[in-house]
C-alpha atoms as one frame of an Amber mdcrd trajectory, in Angstrom:
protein
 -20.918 -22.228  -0.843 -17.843 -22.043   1.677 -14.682 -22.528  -0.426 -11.300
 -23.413   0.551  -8.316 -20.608  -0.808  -4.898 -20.567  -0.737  -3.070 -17.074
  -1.468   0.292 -17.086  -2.217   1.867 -13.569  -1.194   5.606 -12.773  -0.342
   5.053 -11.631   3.421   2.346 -12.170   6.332   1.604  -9.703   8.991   4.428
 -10.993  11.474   7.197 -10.225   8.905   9.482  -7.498  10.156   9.206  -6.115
   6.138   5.454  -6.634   6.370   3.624  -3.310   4.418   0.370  -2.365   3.112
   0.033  -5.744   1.338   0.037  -7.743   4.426  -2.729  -5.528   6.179  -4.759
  -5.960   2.880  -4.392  -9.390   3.012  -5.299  -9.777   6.488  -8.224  -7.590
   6.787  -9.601  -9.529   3.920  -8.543 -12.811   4.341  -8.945 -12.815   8.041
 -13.182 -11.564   7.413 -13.269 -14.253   4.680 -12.320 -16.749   7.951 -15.000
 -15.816  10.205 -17.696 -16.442   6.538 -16.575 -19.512   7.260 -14.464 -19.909
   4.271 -10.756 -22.222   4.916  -7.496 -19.711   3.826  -3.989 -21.262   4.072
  -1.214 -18.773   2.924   2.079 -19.521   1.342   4.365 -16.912   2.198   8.404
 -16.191   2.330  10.094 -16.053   6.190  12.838 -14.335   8.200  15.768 -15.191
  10.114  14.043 -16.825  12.941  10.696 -17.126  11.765   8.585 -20.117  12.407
   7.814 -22.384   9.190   4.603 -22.506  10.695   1.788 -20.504  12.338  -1.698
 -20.018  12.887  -2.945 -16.030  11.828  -6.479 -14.960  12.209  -7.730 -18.346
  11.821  -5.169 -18.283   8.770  -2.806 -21.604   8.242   0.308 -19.787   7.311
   3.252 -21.907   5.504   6.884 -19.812   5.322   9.026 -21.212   2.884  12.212
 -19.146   1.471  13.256 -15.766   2.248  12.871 -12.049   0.835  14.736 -13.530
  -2.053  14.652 -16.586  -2.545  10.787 -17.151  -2.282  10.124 -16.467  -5.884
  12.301 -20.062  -6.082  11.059 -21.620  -3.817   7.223 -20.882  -3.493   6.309
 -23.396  -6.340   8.304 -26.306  -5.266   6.803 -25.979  -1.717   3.580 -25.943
  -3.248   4.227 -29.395  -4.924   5.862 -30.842  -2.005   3.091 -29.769   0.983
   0.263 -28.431  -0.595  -0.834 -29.775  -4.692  -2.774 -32.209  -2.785  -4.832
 -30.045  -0.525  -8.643 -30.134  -2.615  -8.560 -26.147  -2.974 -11.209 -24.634
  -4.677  -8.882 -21.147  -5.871  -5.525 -20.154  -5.494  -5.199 -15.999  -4.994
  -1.696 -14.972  -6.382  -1.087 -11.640  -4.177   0.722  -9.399  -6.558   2.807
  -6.960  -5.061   6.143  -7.299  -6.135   6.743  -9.844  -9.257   4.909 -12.326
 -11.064   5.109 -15.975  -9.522   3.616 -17.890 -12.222   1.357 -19.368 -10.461
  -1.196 -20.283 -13.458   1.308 -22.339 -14.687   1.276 -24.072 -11.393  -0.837
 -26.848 -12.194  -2.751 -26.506  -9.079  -6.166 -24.628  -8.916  -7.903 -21.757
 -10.506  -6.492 -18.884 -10.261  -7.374 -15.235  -9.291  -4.160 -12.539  -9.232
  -4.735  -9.667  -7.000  -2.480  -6.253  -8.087  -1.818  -3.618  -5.929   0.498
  -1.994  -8.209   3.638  -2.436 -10.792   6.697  -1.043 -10.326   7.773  -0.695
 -14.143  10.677   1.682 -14.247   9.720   2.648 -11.125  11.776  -0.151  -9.998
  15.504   1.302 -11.159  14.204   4.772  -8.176  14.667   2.054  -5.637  16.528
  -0.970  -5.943  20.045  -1.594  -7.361  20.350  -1.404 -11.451  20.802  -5.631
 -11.810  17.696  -6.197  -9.247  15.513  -3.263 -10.740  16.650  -4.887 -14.162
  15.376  -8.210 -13.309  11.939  -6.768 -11.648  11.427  -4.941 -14.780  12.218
  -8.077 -17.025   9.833 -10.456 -14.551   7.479  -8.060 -15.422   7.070  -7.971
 -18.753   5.697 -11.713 -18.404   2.845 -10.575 -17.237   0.759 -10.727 -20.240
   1.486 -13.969 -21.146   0.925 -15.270 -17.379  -2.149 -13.758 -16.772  -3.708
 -13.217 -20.355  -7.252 -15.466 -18.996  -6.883 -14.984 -15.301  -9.622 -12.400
 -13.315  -7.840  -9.562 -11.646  -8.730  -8.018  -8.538  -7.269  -4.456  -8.727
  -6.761  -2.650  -5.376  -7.479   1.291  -7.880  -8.073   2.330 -10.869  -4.827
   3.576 -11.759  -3.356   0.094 -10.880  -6.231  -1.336 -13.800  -5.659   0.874
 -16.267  -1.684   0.207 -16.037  -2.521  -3.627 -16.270  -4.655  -3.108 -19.228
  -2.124  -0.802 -20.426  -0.169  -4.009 -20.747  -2.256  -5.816 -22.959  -4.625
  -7.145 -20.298  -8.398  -7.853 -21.107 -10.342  -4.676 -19.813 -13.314  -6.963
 -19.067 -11.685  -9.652 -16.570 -10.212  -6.970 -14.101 -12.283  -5.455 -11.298
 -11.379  -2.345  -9.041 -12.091  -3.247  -5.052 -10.344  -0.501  -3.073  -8.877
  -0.948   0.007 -10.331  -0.125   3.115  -9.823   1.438   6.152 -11.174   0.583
   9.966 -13.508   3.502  10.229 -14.278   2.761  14.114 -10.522   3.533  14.614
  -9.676   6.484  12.214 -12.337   9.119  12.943 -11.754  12.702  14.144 -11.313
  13.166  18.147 -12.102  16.532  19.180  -9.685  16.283  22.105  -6.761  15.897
  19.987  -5.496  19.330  19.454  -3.617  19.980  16.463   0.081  20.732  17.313
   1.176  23.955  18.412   4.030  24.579  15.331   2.961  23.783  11.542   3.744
  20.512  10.986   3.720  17.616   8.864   3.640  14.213   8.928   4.729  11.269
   6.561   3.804   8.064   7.922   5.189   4.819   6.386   8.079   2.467   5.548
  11.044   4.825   4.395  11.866   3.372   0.837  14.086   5.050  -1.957  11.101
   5.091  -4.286   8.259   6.907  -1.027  10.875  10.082  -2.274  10.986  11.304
   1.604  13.863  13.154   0.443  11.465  15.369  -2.018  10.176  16.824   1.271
  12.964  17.395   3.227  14.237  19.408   0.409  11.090  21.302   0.315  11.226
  21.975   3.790  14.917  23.320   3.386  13.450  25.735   1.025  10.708  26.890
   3.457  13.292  27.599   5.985  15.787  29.577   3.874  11.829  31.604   3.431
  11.646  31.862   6.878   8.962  29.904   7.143   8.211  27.952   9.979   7.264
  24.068   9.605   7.935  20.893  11.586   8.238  17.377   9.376   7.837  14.383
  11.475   9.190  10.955   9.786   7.249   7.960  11.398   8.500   4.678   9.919
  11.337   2.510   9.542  13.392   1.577   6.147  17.063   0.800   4.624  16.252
   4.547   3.128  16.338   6.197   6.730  20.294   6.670   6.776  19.633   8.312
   3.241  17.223  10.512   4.893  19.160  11.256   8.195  21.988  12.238   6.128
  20.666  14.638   3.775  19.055  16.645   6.955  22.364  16.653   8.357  23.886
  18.065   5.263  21.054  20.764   5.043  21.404  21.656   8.420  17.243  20.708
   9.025  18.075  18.564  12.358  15.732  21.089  14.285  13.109  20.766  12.049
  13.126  17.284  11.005  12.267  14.649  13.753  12.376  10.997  13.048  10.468
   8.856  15.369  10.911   5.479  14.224   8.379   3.071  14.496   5.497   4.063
  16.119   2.346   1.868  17.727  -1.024   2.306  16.586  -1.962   5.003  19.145
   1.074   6.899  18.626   0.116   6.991  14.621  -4.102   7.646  15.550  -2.619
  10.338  17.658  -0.186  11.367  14.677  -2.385  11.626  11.901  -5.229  13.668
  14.174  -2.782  16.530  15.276  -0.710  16.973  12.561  -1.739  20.099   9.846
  -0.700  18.158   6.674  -0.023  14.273   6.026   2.487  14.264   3.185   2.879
  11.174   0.597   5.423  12.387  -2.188   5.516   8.656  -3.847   5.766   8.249
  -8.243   3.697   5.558  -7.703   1.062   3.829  -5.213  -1.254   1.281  -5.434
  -3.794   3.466  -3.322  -2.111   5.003  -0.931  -3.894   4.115   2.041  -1.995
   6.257   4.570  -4.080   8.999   2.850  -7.527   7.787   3.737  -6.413   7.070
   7.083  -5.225  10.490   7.758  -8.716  11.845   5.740 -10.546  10.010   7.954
  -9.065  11.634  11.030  -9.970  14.831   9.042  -6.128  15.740   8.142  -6.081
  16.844   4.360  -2.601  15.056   2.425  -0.534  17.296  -0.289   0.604  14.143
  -2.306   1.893  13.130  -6.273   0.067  13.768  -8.718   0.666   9.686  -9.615
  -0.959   6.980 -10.399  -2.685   5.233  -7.326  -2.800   8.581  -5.449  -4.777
   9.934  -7.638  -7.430   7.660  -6.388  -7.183   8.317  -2.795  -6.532  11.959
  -3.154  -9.850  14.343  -4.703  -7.324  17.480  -5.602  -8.872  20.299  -4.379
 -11.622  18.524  -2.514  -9.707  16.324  -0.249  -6.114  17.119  -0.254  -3.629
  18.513  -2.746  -1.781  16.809  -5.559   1.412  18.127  -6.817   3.655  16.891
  -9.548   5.933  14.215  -8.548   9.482  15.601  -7.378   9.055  19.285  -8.170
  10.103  20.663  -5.281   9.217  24.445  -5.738   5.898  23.113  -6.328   6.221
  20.929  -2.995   7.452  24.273  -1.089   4.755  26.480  -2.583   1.573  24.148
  -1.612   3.368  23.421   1.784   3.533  27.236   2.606   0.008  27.851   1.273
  -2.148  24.957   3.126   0.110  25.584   6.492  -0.320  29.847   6.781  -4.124
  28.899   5.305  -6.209  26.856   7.995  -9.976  27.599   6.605  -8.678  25.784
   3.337  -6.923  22.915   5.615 -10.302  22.201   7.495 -11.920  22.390   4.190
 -10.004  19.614   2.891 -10.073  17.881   5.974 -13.508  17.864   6.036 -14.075
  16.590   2.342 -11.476  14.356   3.237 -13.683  12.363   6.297 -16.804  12.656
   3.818 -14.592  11.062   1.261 -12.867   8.055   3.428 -16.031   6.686   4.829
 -16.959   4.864   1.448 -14.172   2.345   2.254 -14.597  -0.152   4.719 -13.019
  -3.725   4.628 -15.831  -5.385   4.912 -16.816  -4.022   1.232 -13.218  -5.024
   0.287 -13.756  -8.335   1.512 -17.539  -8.170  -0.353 -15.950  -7.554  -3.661
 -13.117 -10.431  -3.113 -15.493 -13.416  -1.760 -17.708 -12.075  -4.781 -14.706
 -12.266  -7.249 -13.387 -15.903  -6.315 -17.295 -17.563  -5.687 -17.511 -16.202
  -9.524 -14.052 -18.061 -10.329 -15.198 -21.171  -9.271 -18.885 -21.016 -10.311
 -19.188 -18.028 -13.018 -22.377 -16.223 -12.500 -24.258 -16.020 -15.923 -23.954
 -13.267 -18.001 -20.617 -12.021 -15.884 -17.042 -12.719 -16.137
């Protein structure tokens, strides 16, 4: 049975903005394509952007911006799309709640990479953060008899945390193109202890927590490199705390980078670094694993799924940055216990694949519009 889906997320891949999200969505979405299953997406634009566009066989439909999509999506949807005979409609969760179960259009499967909760007032301003947090709290009521796709198990248990059936929520981790991230012996690790964080630079990714720790490494007189690869309204946050702690020859921000300059990133560098409160999965980590560099991350929800402490990286508690210091000067002066980790790390990573991703999903909407017997 080939069924016809529309998902209804805030960004495609072509959005300057786009994140983790976006690459989800497309690695899935794009597989569930060449199944031979039809996916149109209704998603917010950009200054510039077209309305339309074709996507890995995807029909994409822009309507709205960053902010005004959540007001918009619906009444597109009535306008263009209530017609269209789709079997499921995939609400991409990822920021807040669009309703779309109230809709009136198809059935509906909501797919949750994480929840901000107070999380929100670390990164936006207190009146947005306020309203996130608010928009939130619907969720209960929106999604009380709606199947969830959850991208870890930290992200499930917070959703049943919020009242959410246990039973109609299923964990499909992300994946990761193994063919691409793998060890390269020829890639040399870098010649000074370094470490990377790779990644959009938000308030709430706590880059700062790092450069702090690094500050106290060098007032130890211990030597350590932190590369910044990623772009973000938080950089000028960033740039000018270094400049206040005097760290501009040890902090190097590269901007964004292209997907060789990360592969070659994430091989040579001693330690990726992922100081987040909160993650859906984290899937910076298994990328780095899978090139066999170990990550010293939160001890938070979401990375605690894509981190084994001790067996494939390190988790520390969120924004103690003695703590931060301390591991950093232990794994970089130690490098049996970084290949150790690094090692676990590959063994770990090649479990995910997005082809099981997109196994789990096509299983998860067939069973929305035809229930198997005996499962939910």
């Amino acid at each position: 049975m080939t069924l016809r889906v529309l998902v209804v997320n805030w960004q495609d891949r072509e959005n300057p903005l786009a994140g983790g999200a976006e690459i989800h969505f497309h690695e899935v979405f794009s597989r569930l394509v060449q199944r031979g299953h039809s996916v149109d997406l209704l998603c917010s634009g950009w200054p510039g952007a077209e309305p339309r566009t074709q996507l890995d066989g995807i029909d994409v439909h822009r309507t709205g911006g960053r902010l005004s999509f959540a007001l918009r999506a619906r009444s597109y949807f009535r306008r263009h799309l209530s017609d269209v005979p789709y079997d499921v409609l995939v609400e991409d969760l990822n920021k807040v709640p669009l309703a779309t179960p109230r809709w009136g259009g198809p059935p509906v499967v909501v797919l949750v990479h994480h929840l901000f909760g107070t999380t929100a007032f670390r990164e936006a301003s207190f009146p947005v953060a306020l309203g996130t947090w608010l928009m939130e709290r619907r969720i209960p009521r929106l999604f009380a008899d709606v199947p969830a796709i959850a991208v870890s198990e930290s992200t499930r248990q917070d959703w049943i945390a919020r009242g959410l059936p246990a039973d109609r929520v299923r964990v499909i981790p992300n994946g990761i193109a193994l063919d691409h991230y793998r060890p390269d012996p020829s890639a040399t690790p870098f010649d000074d202890p370094t470490v990377l964080f790779l990644g959009r630079l938000k308030r709430y990714k706590s880059v700062d927590v790092v450069v702090r720790a690094v500050a106290r490494l060098r007032d130890r007189g211990v030597k350590v490199r932190f590369l910044i690869a990623g772009k973000g309204d938080d950089e000028p946050r960033i740039r000018a705390l270094v400049d206040r702690l005097g760290l501009d020859d040890r902090v190097d921000f590269l901007g964004f980078v292209t997907e060789a300059e990360k592969l070659d990133l994430l091989r040579r560098s001693w330690l990726h670094v992922l100081p987040s409160p909160k993650e859906g999965w984290g899937i910076t980590v298994v990328e780095a694993g899978a090139c066999g560099t170990a990550s010293l991350a939160s001890d938070a929800p979401g990375l605690r799924d894509s981190v084994r402490d001790g067996e494939t990286g390190v988790l520390v508690p969120y924004g103690e940055i003695d703590q931060w210091a301390s591991e950093l000067e232990r794994l970089l002066a130690d490098r049996a216990e970084r290949e150790r980790l690094g090692a676990g790390a590959i063994a770990y990573a090649q479990q995910f694949t997005w082809e099981a991703a997109a196994d789990g999903v096509e299983e998860v909407l067939r069973d929305r519009v035809a229930p198997t017997p005996g499962r939910t």
